[in-house]
C-alpha positions in Angstrom: -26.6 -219.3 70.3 -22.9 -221.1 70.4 -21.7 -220.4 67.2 -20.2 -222.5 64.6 -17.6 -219.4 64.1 -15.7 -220.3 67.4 -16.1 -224.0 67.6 -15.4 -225.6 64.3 -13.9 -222.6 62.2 -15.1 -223.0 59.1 -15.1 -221.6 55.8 -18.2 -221.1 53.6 -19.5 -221.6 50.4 -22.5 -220.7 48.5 -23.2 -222.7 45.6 -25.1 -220.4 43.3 -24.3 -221.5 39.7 -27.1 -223.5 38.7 -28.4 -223.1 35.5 -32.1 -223.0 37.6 -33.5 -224.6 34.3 -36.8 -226.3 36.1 -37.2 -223.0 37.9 -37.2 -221.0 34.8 -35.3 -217.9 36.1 -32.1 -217.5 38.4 -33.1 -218.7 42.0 -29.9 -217.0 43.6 -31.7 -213.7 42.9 -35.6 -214.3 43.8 -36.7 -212.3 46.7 -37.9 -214.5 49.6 -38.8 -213.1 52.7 -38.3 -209.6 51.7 -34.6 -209.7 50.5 -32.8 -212.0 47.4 -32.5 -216.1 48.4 -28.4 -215.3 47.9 -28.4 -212.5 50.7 -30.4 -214.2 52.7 -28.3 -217.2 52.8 -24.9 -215.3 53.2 -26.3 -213.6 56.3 -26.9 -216.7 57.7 -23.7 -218.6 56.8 -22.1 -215.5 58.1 -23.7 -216.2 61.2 -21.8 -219.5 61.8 -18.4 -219.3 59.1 -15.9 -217.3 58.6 -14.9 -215.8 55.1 -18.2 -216.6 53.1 -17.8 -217.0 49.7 -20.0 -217.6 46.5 -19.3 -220.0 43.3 -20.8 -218.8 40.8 -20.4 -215.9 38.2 -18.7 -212.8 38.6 -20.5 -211.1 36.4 -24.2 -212.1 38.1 -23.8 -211.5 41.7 -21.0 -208.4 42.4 -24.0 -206.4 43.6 -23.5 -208.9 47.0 -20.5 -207.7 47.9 -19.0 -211.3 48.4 -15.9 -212.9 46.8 -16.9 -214.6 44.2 -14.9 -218.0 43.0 -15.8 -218.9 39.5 -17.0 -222.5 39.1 -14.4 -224.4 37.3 -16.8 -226.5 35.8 -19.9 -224.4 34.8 -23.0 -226.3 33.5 -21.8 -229.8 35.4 -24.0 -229.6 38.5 -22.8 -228.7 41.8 -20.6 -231.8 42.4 -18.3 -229.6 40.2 -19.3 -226.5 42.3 -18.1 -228.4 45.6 -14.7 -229.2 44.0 -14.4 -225.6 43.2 -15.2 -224.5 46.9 -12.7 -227.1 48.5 -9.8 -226.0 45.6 -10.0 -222.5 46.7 -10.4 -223.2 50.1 -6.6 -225.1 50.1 -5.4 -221.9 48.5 -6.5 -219.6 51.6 -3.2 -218.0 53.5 -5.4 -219.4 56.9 -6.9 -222.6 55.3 -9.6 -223.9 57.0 -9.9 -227.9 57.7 -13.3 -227.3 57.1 -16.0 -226.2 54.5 -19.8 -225.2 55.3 -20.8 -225.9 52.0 -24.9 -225.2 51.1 -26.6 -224.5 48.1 -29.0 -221.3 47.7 -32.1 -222.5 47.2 -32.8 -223.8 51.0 -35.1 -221.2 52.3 -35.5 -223.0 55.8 -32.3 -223.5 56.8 -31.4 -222.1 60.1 -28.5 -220.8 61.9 -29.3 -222.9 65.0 -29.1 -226.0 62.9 -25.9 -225.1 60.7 -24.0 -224.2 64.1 -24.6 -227.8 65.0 -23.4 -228.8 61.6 -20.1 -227.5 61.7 -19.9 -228.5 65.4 -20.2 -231.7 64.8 -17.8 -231.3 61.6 -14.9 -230.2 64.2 -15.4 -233.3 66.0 -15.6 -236.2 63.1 -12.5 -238.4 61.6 -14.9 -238.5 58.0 -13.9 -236.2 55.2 -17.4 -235.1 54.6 -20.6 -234.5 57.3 -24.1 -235.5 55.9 -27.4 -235.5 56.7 -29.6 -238.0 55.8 -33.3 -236.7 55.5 -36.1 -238.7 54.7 -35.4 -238.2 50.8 -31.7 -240.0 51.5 -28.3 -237.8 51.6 -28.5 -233.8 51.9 -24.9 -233.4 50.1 -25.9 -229.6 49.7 -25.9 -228.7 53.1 -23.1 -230.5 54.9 -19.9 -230.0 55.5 -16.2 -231.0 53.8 -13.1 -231.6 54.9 -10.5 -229.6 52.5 -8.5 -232.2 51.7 -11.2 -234.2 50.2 -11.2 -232.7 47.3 -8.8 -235.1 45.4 -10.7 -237.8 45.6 -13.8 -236.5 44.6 -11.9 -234.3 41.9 -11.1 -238.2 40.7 -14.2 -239.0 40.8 -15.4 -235.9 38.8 -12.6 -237.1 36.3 -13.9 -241.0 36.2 -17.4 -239.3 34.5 -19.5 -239.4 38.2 -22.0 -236.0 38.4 -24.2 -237.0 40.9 -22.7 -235.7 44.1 -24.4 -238.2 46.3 -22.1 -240.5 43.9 -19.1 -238.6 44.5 -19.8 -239.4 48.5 -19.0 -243.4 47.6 -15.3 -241.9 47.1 -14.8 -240.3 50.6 -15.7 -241.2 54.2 -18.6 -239.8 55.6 -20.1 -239.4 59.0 -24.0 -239.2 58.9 -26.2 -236.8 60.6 -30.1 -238.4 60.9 -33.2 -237.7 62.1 -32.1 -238.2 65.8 -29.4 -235.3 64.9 -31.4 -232.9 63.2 -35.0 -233.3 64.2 -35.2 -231.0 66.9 -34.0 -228.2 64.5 -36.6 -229.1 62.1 -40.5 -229.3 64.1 -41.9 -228.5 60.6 -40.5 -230.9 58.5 -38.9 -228.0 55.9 -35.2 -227.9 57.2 -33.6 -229.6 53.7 -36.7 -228.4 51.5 -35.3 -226.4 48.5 -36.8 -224.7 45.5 -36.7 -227.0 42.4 -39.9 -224.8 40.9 -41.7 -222.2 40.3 -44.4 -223.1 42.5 -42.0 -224.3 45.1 -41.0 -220.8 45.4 -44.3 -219.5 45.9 -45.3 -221.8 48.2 -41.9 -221.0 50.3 -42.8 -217.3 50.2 -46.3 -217.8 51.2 -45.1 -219.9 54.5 -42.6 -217.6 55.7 -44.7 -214.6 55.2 -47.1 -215.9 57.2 -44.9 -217.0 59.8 -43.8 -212.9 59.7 -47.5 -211.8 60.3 
């Protein structure tokens, strides 16, 4: 595989500090596929960033072994959690121009596809790298420019939560089907676990694609 690592240098972020309310228990820490969803998606950002970090709380996930950033906004969705990411990313001796930024709950995200992501980050004039799915914008799994994090620290300010809100305050380059389809043959690629039984069904797909 050509990794993301060499071509686009970028940093990485793991949003885990939802407060998983619809799920009814923390999603960072159910086991899927044998290890926790948050280990499972550090080895994989791992795979195509450098210096992977996780927003969240100290105090929940020190048995990772991962730098943990505090979310400076905790309980105001992960438009606050990106603003965190991109803030600590400017503070970084090596600062990276760009942020792999996903959130934790995407069991079918691949390495292949994320190497592609930043890839195509390193090549863009947009401050922020979407893909557009066929549910709209897939702001958790795309990549940010650094220096965007003014603007949509402004818009945080103005009152605006929703991050595919905060997007109307930056330029963005979008990634569709014709970009991410061939990572994707099952249709799960931007599927994420808003529920208890969306968990169990994840589980019982890749434990059958293990047997």
């Amino acid at each position: 595989m050509t990794g993301g690592k060499r071509d686009a240098e970028a940093a990485g972020y793991i949003l885990a500090g939802g407060g998983s309310r619809r799920f009814g228990r923390d999603k960072a820490l159910v086991e899927v596929g044998g290890f926790p969803m948050l280990r499972r998606m550090i080895g994989l950002l791992q795979s195509v960033a450098k210096n992977v970090k996780v927003v969240g709380a100290r105090e929940k996930y020190a048995q990772f072994e991962k730098e943990i950033v505090s979310d400076g906004w905790p309980g105001e969705g992960p438009l606050g959690g990106i603003i965190t990411a991109l803030q600590d990313s400017a503070l970084e001796a090596e600062r990276s121009e760009w942020n792999l930024i996903v959130s934790c709950d995407m069991p079918f995200l691949t390495a292949e596809w994320l190497a592609f992501l930043c890839q195509r980050a390193a090549k863009s004039a947009a401050q922020v790298v979407v893909p557009h799915s066929m549910h709209g914008p897939e702001p958790l799994c795309a990549c940010y420019r650094t220096d965007a994090a003014g603007a949509l620290r402004a818009a945080f300010e103005s009152g605006v939560r929703k991050v595919t809100q905060g997007l109307q305050y930056v330029t963005t380059e979008v990634l569709d089907e014709a970009d991410w389809k061939r990572f994707d043959s099952a249709g799960r690629l931007f599927w994420n676990m808003n529920t208890a039984a969306d968990y169990e069904e994840a589980r019982r797909i890749l434990e059958a694609e293990r047997t």
